[in-house]
C-alpha positions as a Markdown table, in Angstrom:
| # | Residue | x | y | z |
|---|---|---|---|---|
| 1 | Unk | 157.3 | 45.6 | 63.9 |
| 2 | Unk | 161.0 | 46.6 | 64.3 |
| 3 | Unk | 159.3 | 49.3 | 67.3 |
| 4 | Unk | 157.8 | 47.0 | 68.8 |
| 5 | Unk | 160.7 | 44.7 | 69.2 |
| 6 | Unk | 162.2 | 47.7 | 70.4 |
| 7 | Unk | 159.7 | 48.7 | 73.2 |
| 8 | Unk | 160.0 | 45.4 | 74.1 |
| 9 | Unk | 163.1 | 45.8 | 75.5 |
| 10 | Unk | 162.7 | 48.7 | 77.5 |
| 11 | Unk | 162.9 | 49.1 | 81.0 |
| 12 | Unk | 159.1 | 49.7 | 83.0 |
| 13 | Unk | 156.9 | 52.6 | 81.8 |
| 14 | Unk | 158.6 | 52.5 | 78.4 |
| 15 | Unk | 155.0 | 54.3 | 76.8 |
| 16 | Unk | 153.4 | 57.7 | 77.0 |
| 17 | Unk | 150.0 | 58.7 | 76.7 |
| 18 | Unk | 150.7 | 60.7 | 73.9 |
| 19 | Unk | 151.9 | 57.5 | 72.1 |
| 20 | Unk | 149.5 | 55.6 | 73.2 |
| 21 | Unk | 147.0 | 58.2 | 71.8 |
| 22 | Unk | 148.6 | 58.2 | 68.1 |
| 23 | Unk | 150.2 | 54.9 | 67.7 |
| 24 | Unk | 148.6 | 53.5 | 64.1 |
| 25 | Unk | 151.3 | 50.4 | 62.9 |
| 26 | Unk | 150.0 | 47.3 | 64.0 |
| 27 | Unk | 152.2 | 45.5 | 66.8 |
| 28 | Unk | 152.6 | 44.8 | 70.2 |
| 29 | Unk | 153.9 | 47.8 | 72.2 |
| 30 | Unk | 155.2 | 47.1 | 75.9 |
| 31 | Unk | 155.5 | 49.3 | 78.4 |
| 32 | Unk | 156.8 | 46.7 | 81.6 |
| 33 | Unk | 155.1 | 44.3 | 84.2 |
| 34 | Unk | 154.0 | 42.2 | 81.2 |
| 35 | Unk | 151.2 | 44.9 | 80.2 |
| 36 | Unk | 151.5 | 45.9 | 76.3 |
| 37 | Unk | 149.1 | 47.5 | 74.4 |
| 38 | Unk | 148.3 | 45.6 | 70.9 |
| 39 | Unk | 147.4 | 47.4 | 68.3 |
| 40 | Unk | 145.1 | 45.5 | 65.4 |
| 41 | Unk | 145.5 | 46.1 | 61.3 |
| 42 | Unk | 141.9 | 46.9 | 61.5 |
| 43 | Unk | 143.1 | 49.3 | 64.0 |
| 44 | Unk | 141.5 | 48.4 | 66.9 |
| 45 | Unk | 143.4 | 48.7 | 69.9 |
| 46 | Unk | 143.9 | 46.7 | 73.2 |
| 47 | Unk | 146.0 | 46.5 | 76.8 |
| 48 | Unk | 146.9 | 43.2 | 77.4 |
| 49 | Unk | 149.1 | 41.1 | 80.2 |
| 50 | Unk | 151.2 | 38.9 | 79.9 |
| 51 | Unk | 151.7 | 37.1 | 83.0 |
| 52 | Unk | 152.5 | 33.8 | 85.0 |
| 53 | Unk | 149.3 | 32.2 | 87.3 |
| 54 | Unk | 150.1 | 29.3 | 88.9 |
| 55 | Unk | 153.2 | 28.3 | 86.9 |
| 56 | Unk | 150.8 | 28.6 | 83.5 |
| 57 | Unk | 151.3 | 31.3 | 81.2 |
| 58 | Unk | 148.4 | 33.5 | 80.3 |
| 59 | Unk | 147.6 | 36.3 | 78.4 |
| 60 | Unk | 144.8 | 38.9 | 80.3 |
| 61 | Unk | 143.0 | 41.6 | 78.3 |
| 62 | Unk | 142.5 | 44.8 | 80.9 |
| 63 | Unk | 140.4 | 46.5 | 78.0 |
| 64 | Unk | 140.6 | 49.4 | 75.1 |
| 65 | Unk | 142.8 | 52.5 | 75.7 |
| 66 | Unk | 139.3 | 54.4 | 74.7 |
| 67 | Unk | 138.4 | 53.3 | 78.1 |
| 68 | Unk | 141.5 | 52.1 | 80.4 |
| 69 | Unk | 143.7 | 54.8 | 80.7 |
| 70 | Unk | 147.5 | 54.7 | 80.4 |
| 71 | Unk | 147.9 | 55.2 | 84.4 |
| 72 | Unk | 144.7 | 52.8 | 85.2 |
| 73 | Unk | 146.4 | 49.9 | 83.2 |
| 74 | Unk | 149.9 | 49.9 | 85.0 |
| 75 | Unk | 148.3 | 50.2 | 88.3 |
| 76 | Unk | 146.1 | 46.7 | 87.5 |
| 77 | Unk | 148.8 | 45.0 | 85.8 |
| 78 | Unk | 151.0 | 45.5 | 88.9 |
| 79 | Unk | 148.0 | 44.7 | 91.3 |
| 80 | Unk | 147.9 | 41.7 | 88.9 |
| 81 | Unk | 151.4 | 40.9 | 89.2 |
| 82 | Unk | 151.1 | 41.1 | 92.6 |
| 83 | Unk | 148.3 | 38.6 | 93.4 |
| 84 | Unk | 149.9 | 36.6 | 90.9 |
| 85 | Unk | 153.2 | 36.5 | 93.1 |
| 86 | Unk | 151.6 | 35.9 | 96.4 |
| 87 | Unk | 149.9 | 32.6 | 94.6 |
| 88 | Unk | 147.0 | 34.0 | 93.6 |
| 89 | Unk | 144.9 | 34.2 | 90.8 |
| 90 | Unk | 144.0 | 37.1 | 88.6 |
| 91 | Unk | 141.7 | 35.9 | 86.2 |
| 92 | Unk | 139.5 | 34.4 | 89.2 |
| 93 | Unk | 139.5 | 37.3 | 91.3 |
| 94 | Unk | 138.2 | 38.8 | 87.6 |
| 95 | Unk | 135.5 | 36.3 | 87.3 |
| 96 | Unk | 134.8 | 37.2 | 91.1 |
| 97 | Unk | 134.4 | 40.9 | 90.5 |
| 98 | Unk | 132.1 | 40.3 | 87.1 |
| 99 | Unk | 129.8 | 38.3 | 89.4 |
| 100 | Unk | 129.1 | 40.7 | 92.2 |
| 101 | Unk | 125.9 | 41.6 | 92.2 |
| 102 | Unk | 124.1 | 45.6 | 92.4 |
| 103 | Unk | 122.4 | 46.2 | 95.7 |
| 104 | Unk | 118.9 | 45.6 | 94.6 |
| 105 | Unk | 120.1 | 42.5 | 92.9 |
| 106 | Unk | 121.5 | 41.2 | 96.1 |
| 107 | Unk | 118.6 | 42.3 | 97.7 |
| 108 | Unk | 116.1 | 40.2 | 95.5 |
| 109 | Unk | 117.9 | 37.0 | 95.9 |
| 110 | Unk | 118.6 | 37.7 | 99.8 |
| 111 | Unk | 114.4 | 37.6 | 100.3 |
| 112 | Unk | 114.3 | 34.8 | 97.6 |
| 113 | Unk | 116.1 | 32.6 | 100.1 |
| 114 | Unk | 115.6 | 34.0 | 103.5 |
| 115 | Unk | 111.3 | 34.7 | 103.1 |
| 116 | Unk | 110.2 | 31.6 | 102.9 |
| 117 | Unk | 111.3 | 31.1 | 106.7 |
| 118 | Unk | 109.6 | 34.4 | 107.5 |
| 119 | Unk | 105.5 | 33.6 | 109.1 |
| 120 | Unk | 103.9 | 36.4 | 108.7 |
| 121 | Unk | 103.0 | 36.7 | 104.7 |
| 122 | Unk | 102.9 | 40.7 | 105.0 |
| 123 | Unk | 106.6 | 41.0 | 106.5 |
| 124 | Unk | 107.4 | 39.1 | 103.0 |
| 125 | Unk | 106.1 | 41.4 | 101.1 |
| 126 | Unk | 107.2 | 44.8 | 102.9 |
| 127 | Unk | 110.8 | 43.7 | 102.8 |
| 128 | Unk | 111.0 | 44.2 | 99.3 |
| 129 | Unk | 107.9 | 47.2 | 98.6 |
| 130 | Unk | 109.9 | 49.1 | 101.7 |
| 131 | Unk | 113.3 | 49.0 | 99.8 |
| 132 | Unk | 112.1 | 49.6 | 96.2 |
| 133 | Unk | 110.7 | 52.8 | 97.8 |
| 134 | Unk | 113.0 | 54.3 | 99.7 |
| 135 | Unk | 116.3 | 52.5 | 99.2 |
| 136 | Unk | 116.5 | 51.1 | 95.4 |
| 137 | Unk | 116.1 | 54.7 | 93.9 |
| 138 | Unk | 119.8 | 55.7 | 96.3 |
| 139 | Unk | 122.1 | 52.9 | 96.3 |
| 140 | Unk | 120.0 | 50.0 | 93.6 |
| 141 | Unk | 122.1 | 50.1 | 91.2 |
| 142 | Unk | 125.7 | 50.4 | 93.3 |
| 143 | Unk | 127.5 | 47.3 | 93.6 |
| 144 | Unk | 127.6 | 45.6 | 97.0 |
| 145 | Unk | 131.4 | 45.9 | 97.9 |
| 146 | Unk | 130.7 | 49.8 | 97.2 |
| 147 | Unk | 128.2 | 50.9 | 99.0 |
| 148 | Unk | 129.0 | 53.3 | 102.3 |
| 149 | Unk | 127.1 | 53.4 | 105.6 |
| 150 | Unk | 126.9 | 57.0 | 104.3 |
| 151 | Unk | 124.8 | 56.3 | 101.5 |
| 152 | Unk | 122.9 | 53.9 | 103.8 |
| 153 | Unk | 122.5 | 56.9 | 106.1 |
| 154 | Unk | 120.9 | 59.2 | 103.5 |
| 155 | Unk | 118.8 | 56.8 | 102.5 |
| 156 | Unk | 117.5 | 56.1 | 106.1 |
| 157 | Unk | 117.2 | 60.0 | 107.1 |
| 158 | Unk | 115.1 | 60.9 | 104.2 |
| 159 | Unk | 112.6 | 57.8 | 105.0 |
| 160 | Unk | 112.2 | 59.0 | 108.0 |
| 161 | Unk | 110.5 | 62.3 | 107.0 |
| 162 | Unk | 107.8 | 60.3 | 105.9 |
| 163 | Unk | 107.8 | 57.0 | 106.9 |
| 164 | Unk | 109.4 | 57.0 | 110.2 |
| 165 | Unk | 108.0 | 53.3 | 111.6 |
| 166 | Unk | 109.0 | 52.5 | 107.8 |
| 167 | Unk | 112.8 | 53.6 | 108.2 |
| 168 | Unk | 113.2 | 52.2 | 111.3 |
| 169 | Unk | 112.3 | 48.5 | 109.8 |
| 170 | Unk | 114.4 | 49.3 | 106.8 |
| 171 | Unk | 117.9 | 49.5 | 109.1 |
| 172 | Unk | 117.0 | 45.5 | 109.6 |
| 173 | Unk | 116.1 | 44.8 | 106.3 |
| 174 | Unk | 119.0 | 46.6 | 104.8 |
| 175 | Unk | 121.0 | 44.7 | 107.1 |
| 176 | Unk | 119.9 | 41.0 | 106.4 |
| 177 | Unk | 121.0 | 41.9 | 102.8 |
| 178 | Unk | 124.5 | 42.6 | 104.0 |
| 179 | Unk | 124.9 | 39.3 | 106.2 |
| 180 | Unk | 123.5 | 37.6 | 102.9 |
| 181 | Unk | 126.3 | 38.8 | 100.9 |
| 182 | Unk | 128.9 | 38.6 | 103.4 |
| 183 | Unk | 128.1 | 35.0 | 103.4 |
| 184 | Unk | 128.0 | 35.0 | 100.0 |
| 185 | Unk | 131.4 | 36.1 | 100.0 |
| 186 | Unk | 130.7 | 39.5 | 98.2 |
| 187 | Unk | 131.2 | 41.6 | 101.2 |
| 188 | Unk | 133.3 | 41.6 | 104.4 |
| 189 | Unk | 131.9 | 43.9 | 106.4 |
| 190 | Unk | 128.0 | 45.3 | 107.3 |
| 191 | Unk | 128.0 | 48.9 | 106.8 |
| 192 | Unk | 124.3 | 48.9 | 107.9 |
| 193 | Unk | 125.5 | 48.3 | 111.8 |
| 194 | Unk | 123.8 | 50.5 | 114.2 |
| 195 | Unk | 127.7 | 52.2 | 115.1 |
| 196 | Unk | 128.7 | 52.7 | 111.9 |
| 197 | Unk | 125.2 | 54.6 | 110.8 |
| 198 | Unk | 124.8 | 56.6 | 113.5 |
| 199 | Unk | 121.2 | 57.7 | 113.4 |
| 200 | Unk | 120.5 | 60.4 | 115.7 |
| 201 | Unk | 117.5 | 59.2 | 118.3 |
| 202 | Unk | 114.5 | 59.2 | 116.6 |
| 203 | Unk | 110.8 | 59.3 | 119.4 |
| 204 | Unk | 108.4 | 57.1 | 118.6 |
| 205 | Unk | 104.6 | 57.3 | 119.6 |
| 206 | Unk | 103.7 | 54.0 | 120.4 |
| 207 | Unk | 99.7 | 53.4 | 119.8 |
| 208 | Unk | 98.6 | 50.9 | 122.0 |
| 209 | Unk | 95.8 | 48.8 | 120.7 |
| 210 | Unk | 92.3 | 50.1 | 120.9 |
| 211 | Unk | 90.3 | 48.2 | 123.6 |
| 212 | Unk | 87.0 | 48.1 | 124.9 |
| 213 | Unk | 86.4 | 48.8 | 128.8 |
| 214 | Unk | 86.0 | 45.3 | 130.1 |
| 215 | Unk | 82.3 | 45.9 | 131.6 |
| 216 | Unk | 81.5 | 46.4 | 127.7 |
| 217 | Unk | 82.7 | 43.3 | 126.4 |
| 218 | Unk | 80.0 | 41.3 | 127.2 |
| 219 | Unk | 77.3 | 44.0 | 125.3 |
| 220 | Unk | 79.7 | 43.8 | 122.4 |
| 221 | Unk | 79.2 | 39.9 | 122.6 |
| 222 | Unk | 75.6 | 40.0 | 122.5 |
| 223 | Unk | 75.6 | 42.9 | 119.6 |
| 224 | Unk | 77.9 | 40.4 | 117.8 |
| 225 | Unk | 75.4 | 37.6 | 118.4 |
| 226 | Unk | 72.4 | 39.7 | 117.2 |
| 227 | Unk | 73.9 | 41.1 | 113.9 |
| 228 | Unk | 73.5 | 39.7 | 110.5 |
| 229 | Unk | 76.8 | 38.3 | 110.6 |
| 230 | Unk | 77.8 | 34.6 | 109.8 |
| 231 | Unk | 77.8 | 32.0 | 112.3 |
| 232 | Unk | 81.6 | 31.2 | 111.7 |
| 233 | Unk | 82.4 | 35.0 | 112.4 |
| 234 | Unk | 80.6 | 35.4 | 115.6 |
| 235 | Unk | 81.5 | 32.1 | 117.6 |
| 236 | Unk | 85.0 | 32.8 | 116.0 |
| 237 | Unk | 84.8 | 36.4 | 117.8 |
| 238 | Unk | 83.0 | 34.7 | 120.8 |
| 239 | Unk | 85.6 | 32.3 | 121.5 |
| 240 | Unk | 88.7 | 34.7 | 121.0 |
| 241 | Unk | 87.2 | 36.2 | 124.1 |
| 242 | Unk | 86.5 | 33.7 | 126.2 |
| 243 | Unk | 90.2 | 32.3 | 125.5 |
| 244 | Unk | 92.1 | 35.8 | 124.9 |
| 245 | Unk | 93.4 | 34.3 | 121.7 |
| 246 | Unk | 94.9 | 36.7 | 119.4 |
| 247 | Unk | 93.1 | 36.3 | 115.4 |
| 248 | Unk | 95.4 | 33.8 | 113.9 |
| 249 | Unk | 95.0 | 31.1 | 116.7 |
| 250 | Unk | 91.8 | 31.3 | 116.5 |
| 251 | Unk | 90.9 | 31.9 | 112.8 |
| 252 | Unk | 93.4 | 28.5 | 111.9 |
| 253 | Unk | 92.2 | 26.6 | 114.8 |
| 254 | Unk | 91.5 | 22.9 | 113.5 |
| 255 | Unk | 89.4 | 20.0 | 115.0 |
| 256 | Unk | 92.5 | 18.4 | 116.0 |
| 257 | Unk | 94.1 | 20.5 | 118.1 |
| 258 | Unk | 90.9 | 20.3 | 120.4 |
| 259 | Unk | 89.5 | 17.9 | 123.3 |
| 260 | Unk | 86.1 | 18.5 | 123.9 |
| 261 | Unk | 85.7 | 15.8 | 126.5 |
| 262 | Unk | 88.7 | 17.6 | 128.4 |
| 263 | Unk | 88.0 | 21.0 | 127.7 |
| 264 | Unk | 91.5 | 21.6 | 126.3 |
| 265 | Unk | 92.8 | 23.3 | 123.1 |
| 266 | Unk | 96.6 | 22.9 | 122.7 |
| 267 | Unk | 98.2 | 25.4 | 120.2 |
| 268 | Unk | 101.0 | 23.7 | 118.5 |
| 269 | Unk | 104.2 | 25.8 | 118.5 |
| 270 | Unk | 104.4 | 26.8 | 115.2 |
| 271 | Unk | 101.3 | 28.3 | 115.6 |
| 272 | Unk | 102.4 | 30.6 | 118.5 |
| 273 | Unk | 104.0 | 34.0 | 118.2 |
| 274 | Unk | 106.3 | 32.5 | 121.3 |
| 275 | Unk | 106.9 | 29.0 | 118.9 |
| 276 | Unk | 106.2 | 27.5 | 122.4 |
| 277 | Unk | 103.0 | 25.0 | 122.7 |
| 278 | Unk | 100.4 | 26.5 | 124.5 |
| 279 | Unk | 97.4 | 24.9 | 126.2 |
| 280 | Unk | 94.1 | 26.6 | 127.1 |
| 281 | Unk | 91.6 | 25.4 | 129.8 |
| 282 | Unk | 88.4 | 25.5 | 128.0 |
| 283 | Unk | 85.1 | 27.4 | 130.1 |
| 284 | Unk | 81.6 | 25.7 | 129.4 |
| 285 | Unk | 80.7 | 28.3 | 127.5 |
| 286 | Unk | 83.4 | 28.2 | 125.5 |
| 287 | Unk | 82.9 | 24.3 | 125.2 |
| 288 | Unk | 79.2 | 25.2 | 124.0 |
| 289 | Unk | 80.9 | 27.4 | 121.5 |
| 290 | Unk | 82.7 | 24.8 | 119.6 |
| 291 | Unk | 80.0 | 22.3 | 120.0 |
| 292 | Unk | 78.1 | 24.9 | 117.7 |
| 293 | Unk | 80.6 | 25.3 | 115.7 |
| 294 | Unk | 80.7 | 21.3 | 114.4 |
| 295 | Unk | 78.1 | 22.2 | 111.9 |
| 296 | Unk | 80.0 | 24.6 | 110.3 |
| 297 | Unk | 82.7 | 21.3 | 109.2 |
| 298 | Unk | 83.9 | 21.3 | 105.7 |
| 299 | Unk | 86.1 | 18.6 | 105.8 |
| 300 | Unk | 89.5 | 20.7 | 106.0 |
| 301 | Unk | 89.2 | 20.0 | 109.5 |
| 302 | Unk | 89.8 | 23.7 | 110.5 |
| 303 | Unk | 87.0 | 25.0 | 113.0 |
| 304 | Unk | 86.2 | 28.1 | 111.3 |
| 305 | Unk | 86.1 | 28.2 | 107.7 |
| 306 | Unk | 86.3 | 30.8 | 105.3 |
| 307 | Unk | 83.3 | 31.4 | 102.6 |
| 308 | Unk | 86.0 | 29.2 | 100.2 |
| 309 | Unk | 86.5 | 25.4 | 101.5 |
| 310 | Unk | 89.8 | 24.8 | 102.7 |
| 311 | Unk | 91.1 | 28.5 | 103.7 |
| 312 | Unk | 90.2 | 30.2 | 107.0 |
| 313 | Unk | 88.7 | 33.1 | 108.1 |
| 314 | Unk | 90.3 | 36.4 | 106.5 |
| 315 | Unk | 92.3 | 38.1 | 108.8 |
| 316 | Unk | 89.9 | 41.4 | 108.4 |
| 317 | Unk | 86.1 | 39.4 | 108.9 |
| 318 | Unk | 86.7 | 39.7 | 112.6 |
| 319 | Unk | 88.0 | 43.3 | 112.8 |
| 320 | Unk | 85.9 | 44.9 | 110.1 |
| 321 | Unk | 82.3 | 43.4 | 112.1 |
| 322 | Unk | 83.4 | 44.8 | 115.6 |
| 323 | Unk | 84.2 | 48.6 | 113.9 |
| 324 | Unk | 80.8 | 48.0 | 111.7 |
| 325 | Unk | 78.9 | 47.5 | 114.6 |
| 326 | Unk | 80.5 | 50.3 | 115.9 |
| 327 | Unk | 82.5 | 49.9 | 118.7 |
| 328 | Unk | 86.1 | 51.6 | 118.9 |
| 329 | Unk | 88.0 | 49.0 | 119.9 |
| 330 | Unk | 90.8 | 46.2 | 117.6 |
| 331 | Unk | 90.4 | 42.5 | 118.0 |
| 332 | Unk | 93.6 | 42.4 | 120.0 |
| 333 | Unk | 91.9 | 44.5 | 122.2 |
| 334 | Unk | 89.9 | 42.1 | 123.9 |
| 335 | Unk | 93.0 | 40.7 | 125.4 |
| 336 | Unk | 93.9 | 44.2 | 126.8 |
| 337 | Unk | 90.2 | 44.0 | 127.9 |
| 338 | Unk | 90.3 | 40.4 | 129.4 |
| 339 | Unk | 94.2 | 41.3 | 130.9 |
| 340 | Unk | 92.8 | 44.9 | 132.7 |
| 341 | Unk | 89.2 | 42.4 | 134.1 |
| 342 | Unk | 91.6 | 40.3 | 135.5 |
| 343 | Unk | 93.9 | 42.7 | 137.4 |
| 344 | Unk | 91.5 | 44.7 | 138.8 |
| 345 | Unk | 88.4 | 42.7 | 139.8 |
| 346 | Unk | 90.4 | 39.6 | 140.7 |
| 347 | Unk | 92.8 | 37.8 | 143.2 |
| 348 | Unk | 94.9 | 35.3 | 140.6 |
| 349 | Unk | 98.5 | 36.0 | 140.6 |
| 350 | Unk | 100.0 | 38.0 | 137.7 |
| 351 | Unk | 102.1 | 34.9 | 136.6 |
| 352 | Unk | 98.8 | 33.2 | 136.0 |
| 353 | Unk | 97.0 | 35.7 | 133.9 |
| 354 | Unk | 100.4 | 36.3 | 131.9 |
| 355 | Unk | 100.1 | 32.9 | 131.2 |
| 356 | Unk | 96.8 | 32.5 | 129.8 |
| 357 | Unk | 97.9 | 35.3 | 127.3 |
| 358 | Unk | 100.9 | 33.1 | 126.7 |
| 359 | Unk | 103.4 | 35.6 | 127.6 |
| 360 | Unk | 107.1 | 34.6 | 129.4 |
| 361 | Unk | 107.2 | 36.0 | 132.9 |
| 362 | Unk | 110.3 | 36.0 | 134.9 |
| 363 | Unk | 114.0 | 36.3 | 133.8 |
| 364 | Unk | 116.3 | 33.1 | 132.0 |
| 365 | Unk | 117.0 | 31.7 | 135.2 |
| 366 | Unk | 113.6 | 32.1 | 136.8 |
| 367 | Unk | 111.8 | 30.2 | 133.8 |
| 368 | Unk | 114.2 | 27.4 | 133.9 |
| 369 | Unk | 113.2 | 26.2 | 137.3 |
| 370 | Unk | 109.2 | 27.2 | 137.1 |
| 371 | Unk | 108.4 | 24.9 | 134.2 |
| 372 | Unk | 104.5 | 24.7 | 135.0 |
| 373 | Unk | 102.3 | 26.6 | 132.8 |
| 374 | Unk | 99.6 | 26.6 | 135.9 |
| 375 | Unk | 97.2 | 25.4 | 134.1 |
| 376 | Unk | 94.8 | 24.4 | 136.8 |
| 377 | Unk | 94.8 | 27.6 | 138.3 |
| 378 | Unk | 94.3 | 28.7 | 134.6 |
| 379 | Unk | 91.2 | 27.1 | 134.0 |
| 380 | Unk | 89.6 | 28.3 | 137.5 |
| 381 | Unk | 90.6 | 31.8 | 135.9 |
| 382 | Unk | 89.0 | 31.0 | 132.3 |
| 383 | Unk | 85.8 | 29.7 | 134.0 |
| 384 | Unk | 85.4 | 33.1 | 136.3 |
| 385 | Unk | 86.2 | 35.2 | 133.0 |
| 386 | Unk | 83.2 | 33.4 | 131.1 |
| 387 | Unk | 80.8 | 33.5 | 134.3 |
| 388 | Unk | 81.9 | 37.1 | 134.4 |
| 389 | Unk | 80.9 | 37.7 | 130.3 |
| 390 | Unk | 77.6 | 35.9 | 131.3 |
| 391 | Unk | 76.5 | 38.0 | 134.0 |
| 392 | Unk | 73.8 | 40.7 | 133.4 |
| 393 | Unk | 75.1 | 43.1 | 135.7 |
| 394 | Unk | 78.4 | 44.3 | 134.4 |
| 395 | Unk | 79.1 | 45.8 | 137.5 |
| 396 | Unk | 79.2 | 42.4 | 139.5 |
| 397 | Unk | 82.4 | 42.0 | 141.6 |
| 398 | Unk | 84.1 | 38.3 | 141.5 |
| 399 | Unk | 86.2 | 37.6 | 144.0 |
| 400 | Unk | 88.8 | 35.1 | 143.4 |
| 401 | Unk | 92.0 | 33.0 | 144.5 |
């Protein structure tokens, strides 16, 4: 005890290693900035700090020699010291660190809170299958103030070789899990920036959508109507066509949203890739195709349901019966088809078919002075479209406008 009441008064880095290493009498041993090393009967052996927070004395334990060095211990107990100086506090900024989380733990919890906003049910589930596979196995298990834009890079440049659409989504996924913890206070800066990754260019084959030519659309129609399919599935596929609806709006249209007396079907926005509302001018035929489609009502009030009450059509029914009827062509394809009809054997304007697909035309400025969705000149299009489906002669000009 008399040694340690000795050490105690000796000026900063009063120990060695060497004593640290063989020191066996039980005491307190200091060495300067309020950091000693305590030594147990039972001989177990700790650093510990003595030090002011706040105007409160408190004791911090930095850990065992075993595993804090000598050096290590100094250089936290002046850190310590330091913080502790410039009012703040040690023991929280300790708590703090203990709480940080690995990447793949932040990265769980970021699509915990952020998926539920996401629409589309497979983006929820690729965020985390796409990171699990080609990011988890690099930097999973590295804590989030510690990982590099290097180690991001890696990972990114090696999902390219086989995944290249992949690795491009997983930039933005590994991204969103950076502003997550920034704002969770666990990071300052995004080291999954576009700058500070610096990917090299990486050429992309875009595949455009398989369509059929639009003088085959209405043979595809009529093979639809003769095959052994359900009647939901082919006035479903019928009417996409005559409206150049994508799937969804179609497949999770309900009752509601439709005036038959009018000939109107207004899309809510939530329902639209564009979260704009979105009317369509509906053609007699297309009127006739809903009037049908009454006696397929099951009481969830949606106009096509699936085989189980209450859910829709599968997203696959309507793709999978085209291909098994066998024509080469996707169910988006029909607008491609309907979009190609109109610019080539027609007068309307191209503001007017853009519309009908519900696509934004014009720049900022232009769309915040041409408010009308030409709906008039819409329906006059929609009507010529159907006539067009219903001829028997495919190769039957229409002039129109």
């Amino acid at each position: 005890m008399d040694l340690a009441m000795t050490l105690n008064r000796r000026p900063e880095k009063a120990l060695t290693a060497q004593f640290v290493r063989t020191v066996q009498e039980p005491g307190k041993y200091f060495d300067g900035h309020g950091l000693f090393l305590r030594v147990e009967p039972n001989g177990s052996r700790f650093w510990v700090q003595r030090i002011t927070i706040r105007g409160k004395r408190c004791e911090l334990g930095l850990g065992p020699p075993s595993l804090v060095s000598l050096a290590d211990a100094r250089a936290v107990a002046i850190e310590n010291r330091r913080l502790a100086r410039d009012g703040g506090d040690p023991l929280a900024a300790k708590r703090k660190a203990k709480a940080v989380l690995t990447f793949e733990e932040a990265a769980k919890q970021a699509h915990a809170e952020l998926s539920p906003t996401w629409k589309n049910p497979k983006d929820r589930a690729a965020f985390l299958s796409t990171l699990e596979s080609h990011v988890f196995p690099r930097i999973g298990t590295v804590s989030i103030p510690e990982v590099t834009s290097a180690d991001i890079r890696q990972a990114i440049l090696t999902a390219r070789k086989t995944a290249p659409e992949v690795a491009r989504k997983l930039v933005f996924r590994v991204s969103a899990v950076f502003k997550w913890a920034i704002a969770e206070g666990m990071r300052k800066d995004n080291p999954a920036k576009a700058d500070a990754l610096a990917l090299p260019r990486l050429e992309m084959k875009r595949e455009h959508r398989k369509a059929l030519a639009y003088t085959d659309v209405a043979g595809c129609i009529e093979t639809v109507k003769a095959s052994g399919a359900g009647l939901g599935t082919k006035l479903a596929l019928e009417l996409l066509v005559l409206t150049a609806s994508r799937s969804g709006e179609v497949r999770l249209a309900a009752w509601p949203e439709i005036d038959l007396a009018a000939k109107v079907w207004e899309i809510p926005a939530e329902r639209m890739k564009m979260k704009r509302l979105h009317r369509i001018p509906l053609s007699p035929r297309a009127v006739a195709v809903l009037t049908e489609a009454k006696v397929l009502d099951d009481g969830s009030g949606l106009v096509f349901p699936g085989t189980k009450k209450g859910k829709p059509l599968s997203d696959m029914t309507l793709s999978k019966l085209v291909k098994e009827l066998g024509f080469d062509a996707d169910v988006h394809g029909f607008r491609t088809s309907f979009r190609t009809w109109a610019q080539e054997r027609t007068n309307f304007p191209r503001e007017v078919a853009e519309a009908a697909l519900a696509h934004l035309t014009g720049d900022t400025v232009e769309r915040a002075y041409a408010r009308s969705d030409v709906f008039e000149k819409r329906r006059k299009m929609m009507d010529a479209w159907a006539a067009f489906l219903g001829e028997k002669r495919a190769d039957n000009v229409l002039r129109m406008g």
